[in-house]
C-alpha positions as MATLAB code, in Angstrom:
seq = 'XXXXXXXXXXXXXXXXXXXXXXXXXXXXXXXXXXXXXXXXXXXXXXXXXXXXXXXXXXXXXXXXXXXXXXXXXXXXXXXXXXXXXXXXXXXXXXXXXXXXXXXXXXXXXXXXXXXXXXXXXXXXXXXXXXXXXXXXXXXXXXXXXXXXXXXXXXXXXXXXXXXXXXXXXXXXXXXXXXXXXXXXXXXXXXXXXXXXXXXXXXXXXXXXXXXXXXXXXXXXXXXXXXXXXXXXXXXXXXXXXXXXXXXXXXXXXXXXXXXXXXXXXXXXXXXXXXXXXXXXXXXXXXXXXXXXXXXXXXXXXXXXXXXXXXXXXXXXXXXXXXXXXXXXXXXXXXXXXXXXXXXXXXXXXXXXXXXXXXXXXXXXXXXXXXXXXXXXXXXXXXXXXXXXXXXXXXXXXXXXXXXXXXXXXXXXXXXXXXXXXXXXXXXXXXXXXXXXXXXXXXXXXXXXXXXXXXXXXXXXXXXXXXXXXXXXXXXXXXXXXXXXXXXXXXXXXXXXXXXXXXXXXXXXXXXXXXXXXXXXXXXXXXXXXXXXXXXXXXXXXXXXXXXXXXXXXXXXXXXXXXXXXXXX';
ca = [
     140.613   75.014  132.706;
     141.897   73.712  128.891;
     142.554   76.302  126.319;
     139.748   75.859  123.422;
     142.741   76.982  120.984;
     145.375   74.906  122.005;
     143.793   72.192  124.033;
     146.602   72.773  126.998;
     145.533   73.110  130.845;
     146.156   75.942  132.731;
     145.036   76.995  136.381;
     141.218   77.899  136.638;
     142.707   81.660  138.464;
     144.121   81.992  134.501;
     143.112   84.375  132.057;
     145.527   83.998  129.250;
     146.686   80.673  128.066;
     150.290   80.233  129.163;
     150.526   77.964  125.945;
     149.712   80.127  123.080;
     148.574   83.654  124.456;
     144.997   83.522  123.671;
     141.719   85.077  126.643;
     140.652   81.685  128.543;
     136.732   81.703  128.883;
     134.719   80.118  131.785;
     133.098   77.812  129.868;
     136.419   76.080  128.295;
     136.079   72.318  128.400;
     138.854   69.764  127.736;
     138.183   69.204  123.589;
     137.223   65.617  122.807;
     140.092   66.168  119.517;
     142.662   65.853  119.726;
     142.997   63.785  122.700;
     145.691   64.319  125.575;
     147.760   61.250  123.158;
     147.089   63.506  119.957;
     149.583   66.900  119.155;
     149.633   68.994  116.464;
     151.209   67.929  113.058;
     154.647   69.441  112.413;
     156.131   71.147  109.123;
     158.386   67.986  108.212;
     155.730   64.862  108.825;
     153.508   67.180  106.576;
     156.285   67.569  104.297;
     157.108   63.831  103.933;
     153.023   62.955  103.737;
     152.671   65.671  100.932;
     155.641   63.721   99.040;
     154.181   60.404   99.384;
     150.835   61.742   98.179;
     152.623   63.498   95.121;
     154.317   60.181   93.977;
     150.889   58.499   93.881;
     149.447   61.504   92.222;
     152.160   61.320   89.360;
     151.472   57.729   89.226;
     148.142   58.163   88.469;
     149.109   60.974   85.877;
     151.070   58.769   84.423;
     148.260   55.934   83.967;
     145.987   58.653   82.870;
     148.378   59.799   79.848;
     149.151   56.191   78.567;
     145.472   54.901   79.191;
     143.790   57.594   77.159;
     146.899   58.116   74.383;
     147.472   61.663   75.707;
     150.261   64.161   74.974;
     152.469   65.273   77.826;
     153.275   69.008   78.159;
     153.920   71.943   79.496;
     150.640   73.244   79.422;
     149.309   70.072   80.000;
     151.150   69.505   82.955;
     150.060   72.591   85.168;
     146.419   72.261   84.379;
     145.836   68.194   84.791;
     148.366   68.337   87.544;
     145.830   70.679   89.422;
     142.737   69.039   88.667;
     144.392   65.881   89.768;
     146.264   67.327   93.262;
     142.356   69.147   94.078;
     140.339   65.433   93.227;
     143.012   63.729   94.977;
     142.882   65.456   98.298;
     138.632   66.174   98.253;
     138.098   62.575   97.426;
     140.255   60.925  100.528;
     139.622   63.925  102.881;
     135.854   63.725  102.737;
     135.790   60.013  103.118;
     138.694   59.529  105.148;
     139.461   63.075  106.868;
     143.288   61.875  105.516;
     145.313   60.985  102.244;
     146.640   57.402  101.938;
     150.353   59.955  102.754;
     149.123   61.130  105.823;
     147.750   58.036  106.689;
     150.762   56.393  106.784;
     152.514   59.041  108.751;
     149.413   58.924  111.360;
     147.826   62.210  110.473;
     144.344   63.592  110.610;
     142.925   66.368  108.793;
     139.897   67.656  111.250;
     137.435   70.424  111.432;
     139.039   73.241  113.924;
     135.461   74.283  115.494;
     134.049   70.695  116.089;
     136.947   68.517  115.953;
     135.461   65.972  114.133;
     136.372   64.777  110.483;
     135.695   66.985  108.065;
     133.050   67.149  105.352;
     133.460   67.376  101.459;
     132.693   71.234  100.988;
     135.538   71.949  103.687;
     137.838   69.155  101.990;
     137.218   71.195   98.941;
     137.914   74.227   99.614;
     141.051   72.738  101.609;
     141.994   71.330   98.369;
     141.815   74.875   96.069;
     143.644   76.800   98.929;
     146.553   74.611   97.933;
     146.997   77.625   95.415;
     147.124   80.640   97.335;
     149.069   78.761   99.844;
     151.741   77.871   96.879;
     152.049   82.214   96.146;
     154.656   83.677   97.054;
     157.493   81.068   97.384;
     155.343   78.962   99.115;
     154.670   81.216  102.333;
     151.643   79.666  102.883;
     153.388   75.887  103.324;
     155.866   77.529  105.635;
     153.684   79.272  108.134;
     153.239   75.911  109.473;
     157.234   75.773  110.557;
     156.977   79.172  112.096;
     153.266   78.482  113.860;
     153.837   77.344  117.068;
     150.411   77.537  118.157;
     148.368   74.805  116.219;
     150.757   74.233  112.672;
     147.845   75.919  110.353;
     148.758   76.595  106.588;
     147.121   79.600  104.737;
     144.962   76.399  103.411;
     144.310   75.262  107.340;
     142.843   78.727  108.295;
     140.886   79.352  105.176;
     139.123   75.501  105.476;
     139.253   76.141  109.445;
     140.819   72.786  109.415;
     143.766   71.374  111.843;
     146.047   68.140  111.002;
     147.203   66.482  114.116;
     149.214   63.641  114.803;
     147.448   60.273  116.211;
     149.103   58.072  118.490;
     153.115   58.212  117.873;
     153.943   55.327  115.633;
     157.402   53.902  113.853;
     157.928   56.885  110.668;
     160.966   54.536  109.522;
     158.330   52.677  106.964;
     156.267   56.128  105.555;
     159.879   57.585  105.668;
     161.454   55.192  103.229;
     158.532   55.072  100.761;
     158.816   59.170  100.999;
     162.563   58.408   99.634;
     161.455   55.996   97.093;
     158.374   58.909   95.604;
     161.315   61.209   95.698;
     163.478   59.046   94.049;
     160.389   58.701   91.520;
     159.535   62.574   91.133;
     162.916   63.430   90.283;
     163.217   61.132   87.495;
     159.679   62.051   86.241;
     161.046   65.409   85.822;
     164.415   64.694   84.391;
     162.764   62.122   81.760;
     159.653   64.511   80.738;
     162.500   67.642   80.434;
     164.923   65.441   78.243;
     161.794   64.237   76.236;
     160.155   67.396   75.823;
     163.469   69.280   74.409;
     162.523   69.252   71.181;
     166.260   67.974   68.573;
     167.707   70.637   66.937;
     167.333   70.388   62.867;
     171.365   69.505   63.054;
     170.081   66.748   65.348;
     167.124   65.265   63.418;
     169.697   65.167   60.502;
     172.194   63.397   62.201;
     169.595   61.335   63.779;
     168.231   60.279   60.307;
     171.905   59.884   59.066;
     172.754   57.546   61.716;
     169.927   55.233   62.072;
     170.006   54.481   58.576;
     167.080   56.461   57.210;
     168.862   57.206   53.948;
     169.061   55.709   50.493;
     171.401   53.135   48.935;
     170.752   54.498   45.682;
     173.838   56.890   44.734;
     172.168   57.754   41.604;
     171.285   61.125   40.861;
     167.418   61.653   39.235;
     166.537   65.012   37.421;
     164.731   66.289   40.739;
     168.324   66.079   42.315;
     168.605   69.945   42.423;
     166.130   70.740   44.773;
     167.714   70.348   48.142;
     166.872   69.660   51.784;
     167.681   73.013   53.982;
     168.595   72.167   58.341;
     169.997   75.632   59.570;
     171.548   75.975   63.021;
     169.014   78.347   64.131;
     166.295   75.715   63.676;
     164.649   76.551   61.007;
     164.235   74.509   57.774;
     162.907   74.575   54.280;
     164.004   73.763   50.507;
     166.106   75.315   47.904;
     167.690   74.781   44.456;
     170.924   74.252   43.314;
     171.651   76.913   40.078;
     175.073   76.525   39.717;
     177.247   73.171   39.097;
     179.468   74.592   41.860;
     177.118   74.985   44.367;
     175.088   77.739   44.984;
     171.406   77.296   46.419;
     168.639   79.792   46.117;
     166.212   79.882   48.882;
     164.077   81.819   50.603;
     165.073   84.351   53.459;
     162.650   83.096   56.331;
     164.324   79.569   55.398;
     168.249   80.606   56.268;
     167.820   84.259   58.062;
     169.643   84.260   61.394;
     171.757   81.019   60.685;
     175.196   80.935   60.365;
     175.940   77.659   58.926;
     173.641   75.119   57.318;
     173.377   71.160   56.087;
     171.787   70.885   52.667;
     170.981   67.051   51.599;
     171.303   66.189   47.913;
     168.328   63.169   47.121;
     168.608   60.280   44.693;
     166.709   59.684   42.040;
     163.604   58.196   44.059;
     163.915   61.271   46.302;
     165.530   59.982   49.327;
     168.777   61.310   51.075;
     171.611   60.521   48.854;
     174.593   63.222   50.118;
     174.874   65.936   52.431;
     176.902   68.808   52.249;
     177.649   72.136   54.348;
     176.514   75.206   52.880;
     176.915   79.310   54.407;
     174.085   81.521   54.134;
     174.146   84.435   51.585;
     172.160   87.054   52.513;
     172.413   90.892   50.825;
     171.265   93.202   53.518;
     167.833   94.765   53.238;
     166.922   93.089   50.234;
     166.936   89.539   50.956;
     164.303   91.023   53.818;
     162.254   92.935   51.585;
     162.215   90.397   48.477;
     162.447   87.071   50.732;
     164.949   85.904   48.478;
     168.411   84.607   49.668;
     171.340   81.988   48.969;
     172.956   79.475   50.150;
     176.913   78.202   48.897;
     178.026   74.726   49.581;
     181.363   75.032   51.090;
     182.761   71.254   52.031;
     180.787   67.601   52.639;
     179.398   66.668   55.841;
     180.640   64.281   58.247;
     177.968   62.503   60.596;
     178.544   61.611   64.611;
     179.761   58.318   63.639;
     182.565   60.052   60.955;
     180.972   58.879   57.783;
     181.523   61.738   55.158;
     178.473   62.176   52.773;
     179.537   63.026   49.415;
     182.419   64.538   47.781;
     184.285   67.821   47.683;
     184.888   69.798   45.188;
     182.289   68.087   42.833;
     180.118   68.875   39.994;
     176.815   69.208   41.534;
     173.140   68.637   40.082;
     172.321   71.900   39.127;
     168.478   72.892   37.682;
     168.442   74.406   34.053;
     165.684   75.672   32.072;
     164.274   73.631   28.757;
     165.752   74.756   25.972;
     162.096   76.252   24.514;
     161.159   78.323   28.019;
     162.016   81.642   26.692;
     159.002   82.272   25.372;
     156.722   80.234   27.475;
     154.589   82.792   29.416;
     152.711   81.939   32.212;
     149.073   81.693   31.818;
     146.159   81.583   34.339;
     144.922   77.719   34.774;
     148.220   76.859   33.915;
     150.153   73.186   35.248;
     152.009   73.681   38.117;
     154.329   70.932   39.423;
     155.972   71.695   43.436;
     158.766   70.162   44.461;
     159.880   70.407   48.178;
     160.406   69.147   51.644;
     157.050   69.604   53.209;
     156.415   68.519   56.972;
     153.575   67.106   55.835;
     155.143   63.937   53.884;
     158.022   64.005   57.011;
     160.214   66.601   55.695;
     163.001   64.153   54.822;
     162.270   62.750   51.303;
     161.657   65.049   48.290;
     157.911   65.729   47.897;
     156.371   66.634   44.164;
     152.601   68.272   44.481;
     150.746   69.605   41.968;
     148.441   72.237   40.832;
     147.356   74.854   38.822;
     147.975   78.820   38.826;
     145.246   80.160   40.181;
     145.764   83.660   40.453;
     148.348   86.417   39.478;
     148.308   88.208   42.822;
     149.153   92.547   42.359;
     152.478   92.078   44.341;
     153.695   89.756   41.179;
     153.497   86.785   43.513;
     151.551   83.791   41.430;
     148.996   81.510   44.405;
     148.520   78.055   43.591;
     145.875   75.533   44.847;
     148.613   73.072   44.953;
     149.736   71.775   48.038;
     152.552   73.962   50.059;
     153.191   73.247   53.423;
     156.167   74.211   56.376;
     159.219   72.445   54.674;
     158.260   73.782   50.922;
     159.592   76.944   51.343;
     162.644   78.015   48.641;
     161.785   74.711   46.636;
     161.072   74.570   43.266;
     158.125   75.558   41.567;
     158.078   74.628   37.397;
     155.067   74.543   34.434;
     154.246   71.586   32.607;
     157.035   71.983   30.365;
     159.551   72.083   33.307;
     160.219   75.292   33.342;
     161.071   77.674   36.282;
     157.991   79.540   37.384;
     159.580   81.000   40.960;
     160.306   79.773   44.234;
     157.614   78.455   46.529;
     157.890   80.308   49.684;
     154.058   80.616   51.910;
     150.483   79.925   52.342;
     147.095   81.768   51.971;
     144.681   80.371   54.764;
     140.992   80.650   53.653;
     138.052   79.389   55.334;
     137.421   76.514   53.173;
     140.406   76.599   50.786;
     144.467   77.352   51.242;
     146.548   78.720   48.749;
     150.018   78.578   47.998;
     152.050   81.246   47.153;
     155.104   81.434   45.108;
     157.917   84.144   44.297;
     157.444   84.628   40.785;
     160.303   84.844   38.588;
     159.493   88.393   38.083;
     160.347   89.147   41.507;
     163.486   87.396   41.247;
     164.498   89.812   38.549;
     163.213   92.935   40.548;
     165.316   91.532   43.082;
     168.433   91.234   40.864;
     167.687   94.622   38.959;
     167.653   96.218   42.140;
     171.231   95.008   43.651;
     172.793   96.072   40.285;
     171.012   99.673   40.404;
     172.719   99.923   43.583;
     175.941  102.291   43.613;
     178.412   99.916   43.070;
     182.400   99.242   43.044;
     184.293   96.432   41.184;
     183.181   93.198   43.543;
     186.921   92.398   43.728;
     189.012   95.902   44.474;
     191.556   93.430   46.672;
     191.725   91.133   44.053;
     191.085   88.160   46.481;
     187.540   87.636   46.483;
     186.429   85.060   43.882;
     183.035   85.527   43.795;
     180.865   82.842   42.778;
     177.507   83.166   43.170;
     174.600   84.179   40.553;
     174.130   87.598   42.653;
     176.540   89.478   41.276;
     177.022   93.047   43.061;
     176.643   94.131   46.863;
     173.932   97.585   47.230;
     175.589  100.461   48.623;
     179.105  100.376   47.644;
     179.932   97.012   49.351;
     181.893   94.439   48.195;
     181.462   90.601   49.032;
     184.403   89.672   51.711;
     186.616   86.565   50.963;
     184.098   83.755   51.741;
     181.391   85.337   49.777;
     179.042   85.011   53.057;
     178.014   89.070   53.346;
     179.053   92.416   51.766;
     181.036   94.352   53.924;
     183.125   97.490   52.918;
     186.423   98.002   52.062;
     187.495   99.059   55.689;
     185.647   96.038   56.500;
     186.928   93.568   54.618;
     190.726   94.817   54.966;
     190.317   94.555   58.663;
     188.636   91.080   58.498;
     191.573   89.725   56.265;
     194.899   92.175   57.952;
     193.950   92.303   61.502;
     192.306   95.438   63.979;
     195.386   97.215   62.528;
     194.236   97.135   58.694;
     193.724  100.690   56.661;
     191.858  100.981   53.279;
     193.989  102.537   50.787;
     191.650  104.414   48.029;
     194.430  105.804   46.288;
     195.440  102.396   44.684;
     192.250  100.206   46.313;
     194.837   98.654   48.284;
     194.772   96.934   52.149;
     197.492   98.708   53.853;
     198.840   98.822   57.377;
     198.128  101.718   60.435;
     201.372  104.034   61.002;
     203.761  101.854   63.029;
     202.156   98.359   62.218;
     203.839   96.317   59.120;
     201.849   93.425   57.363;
     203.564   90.147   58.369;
     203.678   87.338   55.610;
     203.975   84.656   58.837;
     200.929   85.639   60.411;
     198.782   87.522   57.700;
     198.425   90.976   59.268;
     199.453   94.055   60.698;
     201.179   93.718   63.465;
     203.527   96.345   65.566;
     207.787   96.609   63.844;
     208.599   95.321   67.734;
     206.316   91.823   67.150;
     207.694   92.264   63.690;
     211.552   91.538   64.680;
     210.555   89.082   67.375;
     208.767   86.950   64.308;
     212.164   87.177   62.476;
     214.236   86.747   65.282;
     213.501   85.922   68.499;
     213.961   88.155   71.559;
     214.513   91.188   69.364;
     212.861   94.048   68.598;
     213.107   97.186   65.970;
     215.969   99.166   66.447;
     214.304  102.620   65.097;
     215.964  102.816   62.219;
     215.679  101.877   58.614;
     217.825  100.009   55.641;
     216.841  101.534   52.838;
     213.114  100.250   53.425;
     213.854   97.491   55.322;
     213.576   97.370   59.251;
     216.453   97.158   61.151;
     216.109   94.830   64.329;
     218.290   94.882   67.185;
     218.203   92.106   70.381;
     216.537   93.599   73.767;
     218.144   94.640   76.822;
     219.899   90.889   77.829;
     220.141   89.427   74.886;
     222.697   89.602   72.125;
     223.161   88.073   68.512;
     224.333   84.276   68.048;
     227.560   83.659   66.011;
     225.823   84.158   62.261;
     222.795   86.490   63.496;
     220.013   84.379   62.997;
     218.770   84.828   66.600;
     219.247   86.677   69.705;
     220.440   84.683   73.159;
     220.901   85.539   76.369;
     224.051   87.359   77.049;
     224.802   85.174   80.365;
     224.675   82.109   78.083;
     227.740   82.922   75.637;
     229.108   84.994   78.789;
     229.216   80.640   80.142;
     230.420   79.617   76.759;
     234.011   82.339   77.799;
     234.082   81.074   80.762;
     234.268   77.701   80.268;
     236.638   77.869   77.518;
     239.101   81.120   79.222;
     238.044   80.765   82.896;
     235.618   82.605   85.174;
     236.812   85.985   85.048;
     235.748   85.767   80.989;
     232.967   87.387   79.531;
     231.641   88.103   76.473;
     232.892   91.237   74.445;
     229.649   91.468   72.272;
     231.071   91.042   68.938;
     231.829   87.757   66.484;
     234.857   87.256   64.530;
     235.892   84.524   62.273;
     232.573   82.584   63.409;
     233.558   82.418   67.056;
     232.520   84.884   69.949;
     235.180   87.327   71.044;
     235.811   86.846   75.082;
     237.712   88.905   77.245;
];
């Protein structure tokens, strides 16, 4: 009697399968599939079939993306992937009852109630069962380790289907072409990872640097104020120089979150010309609210390669008002002339657009139908008579129009008007910042710290300049020093009257006592003062210097006289 499960024969007397467990009927027959030559399909020939089958899947991804000019991604991936893996399998299983992978390894894919090749709704539904065999970690791909019965997948028992192994044949050919689509797959995956990491802006600068995508033209044009922004946290806009020595109004969005930036100075014909590094200048709140910040240029960049772009110090290209734009109010239907970095022109040469005013918007914000895209933001906007109407910074979406809208240069002196209403102390109580920026004051009380890159307070700033150790004296707006610490000229800050000594003399510490007001240091335990005090030894090294001029019973007496040690 054969089991109609497993296929195995037991005695006729049996009624459980001594195989797999399952009730034997009378009327079991010896199944014409598979055949006494023909066994079930284990987890690993599966696995190696299901790898050859993937390689020529990705292959024909591949030939699919290049044929029809597609875009690889992501998103992309997961849903063509599937629609690929589900054709794949339906087409060959239906015709073939195998893929051209399990083919090669000799397996079968076969209907579990009739053993006979399967048809295409079964192949389908095979095909989408993939996916709930794929949940959870794949638990549905590993039953078929752990089934010892007949191998079935999740997949297997929801398409009723079996995979079993024809006659044994050599696996060294199927194996080495499974090596070769791994081989394949995993460089798929690096190359589509490395080319789907999208450059950082510091990148695409360097990038454009280095392959020569700058001008030869070192002369400066009048547009040469209005700078290209790349921030380190990959984010990018425009923004005006206002000050020969460097400072570079922008907009918040542009710089907010970076800590250092690249600006890139164009020629006269707009291309890249010099690059510099510049630190964001943010005041805190308001550069949020008003979308207003700065930028100061703090040293020339040097590429990959170690060409330096530019000098440093310099005078730089700095925008200035006609002479006759005092007067010159701004009027509806006005000019409007845009200059900026949009993405739309490749965001690396400088980009002129222009328009009219279109609208005074309530916020004081003036919208423009000229052209503003990404990259414009903190450029330059000006009238027909070059003069400074605000700084370009979004745009309006409408259904058949967009508008751009700019920061007018009322806001700008809101914004300004409101840091100096702020309660306020000198910007230089320490007399060491040297602030040189057009925003003069920090709100609340602040004060700018030495590299003029955020307002801290005075606590603040005395600790970032003196050390963890640092007080704020209000008395005489002073940095001073916690009880027990001293300021050290050798390593700018407070530090404790024991690393004190050892910074004047090594291997000493303070005594506890006082000259006057200056610190008396004494040598620690095993050490003692060389001949004219500049240092402290070791006390077994003079003790050696007795001995070898006296003999081994000498030793040092502690004291100097006439510039010699004393021995006993």
């Amino acid at each position: 009697m054969f089991c109609k499960y497993c296929g195995k024969e037991n005695i006729n007397e049996a009624k459980f399968c001594k195989y797999c467990g399952e009730v034997l009927s009378a009327n079991s027959v010896v199944p014409e599939n598979p055949s006494a030559e023909d066994t079930y399909a284990g987890f690993w020939l599966r696995v190696g079939a299901f790898i050859l089958d993937y390689g020529l899947m990705l292959i024909i991804a591949i030939i699919l993306v290049f044929s029809f000019s597609l875009t690889w991604s992501t998103e992309s991936d997961t849903i063509v992937g599937f629609i690929i893996l589900v054709v794949y399998h339906t087409l060959f299983l239906s015709i073939f009852s195998s893929t051209p992978g399990k083919k090669l390894y000799g397996l079968l894919v076969i209907d579990a109630t009739t053993k006979g090749n399967i048809k295409f709704g079964k192949a389908f539904v095979r095909s989408l069962s993939y996916v709930l065999s794929s949940l959870i970690f794949g638990a549905g791909f590993w039953t078929i380790a752990f089934n010892k019965i007949n191998k079935q997948g999740w997949h297997d028992k929801i398409a009723k289907t079996l995979v079993i192994r024809k006659k044994k044949k050599s696996l060294i050919l199927p194996i080495i072409l499974s090596a070769v689509s791994v081989i394949l797959i995993a460089a798929f995956i690096y190359l589509t990872d490395n080319l789907n990491q999208p450059l950082s802006l510091d990148q695409i600068l360097d990038q454009i640097l280095t392959e020569g995508q700058i001008s030869s033209n070192n002369q400066l044009g009048k547009n040469s104020a209005v700078v290209n922004v790349f921030c380190d946290n990959n984010n990018g806009g425009s923004g005006t120089i206002f000050s020969t020595d460097g400072f570079v109004l922008t907009n918040n969005h542009v710089i907010s979150g970076a800590i250092s930036c690249k600006i890139t100075i164009p020629d006269s014909k707009g291309a890249i010309s010099k690059v510099y590094i510049a630190e964001p200048l943010i005041i805190p709140d308001l550069s949020e609210k008003y979308d207003i910040a700065g930028l100061t240029i703090t040293g020339s960049y040097t590429d990959s390669k170690g060409k330096t772009w530019g000098d440093y110090p310099t005078v730089f290209p700095a925008f200035t008002d006609p002479t006759d734009c005092i007067n010159n109010d701004n009027q509806l239907g006005d000019s409007l002339i845009i200059y900026g970095y949009p993405i739309t022109s490749g965001g690396v040469n400088l980009t002129v657009t222009k328009g009219n005013i279109s609208s005074f918007s309530d916020d004081g914000s003036i919208l423009t139908d000229a052209q503003i895209d990404s990259g414009n933001s903190g450029g330059l906007a000006v009238n027909q008579y070059g003069c400074f109407v605000g700084i370009p910074s979004a745009v309006l979406f409408g259904d058949y129009q967009n508008l751009g809208v700019i920061i007018s240069t009322d806001i700008i002196d809101e914004f300004l008007n409101e840091i100096e209403s702020e309660p306020s102390s000198d910007l230089n109580p320490l007399e060491k910042s040297n602030n040189k920026n057009p925003i003069t004051t920090c709100p609340g009380g602040k004060i700018w710290n030495s590299t003029q890159t955020k307002c801290v307070t005075q606590l603040e700033y005395c600790i970032e300049e003196n050390g963890q150790h640092a007080i704020y004296n209000s008395s005489d707006n002073s940095c001073g020093c916690e009880i027990g610490y001293v300021y050290s000229s050798i390593s700018n800050k407070c530090i404790s009257r024991n690393a004190s000594c050892n910074e004047s003399y090594s291997n000493s510490e303070w005594s506890g006592t006082y000259d006057g007001e200056t610190m008396i240091c004494d040598c620690k335990t095993g050490y003692v003062w060389n001949f004219d005090q500049t240092v402290c030894v070791t006390k077994i090294s003079i003790d050696q210097i007795c001995q070898t001029k006296y003999g081994y019973s000498s030793y040092y007496l502690g004291y100097v006289e006439n510039g010699s040690y004393m021995c006993h």
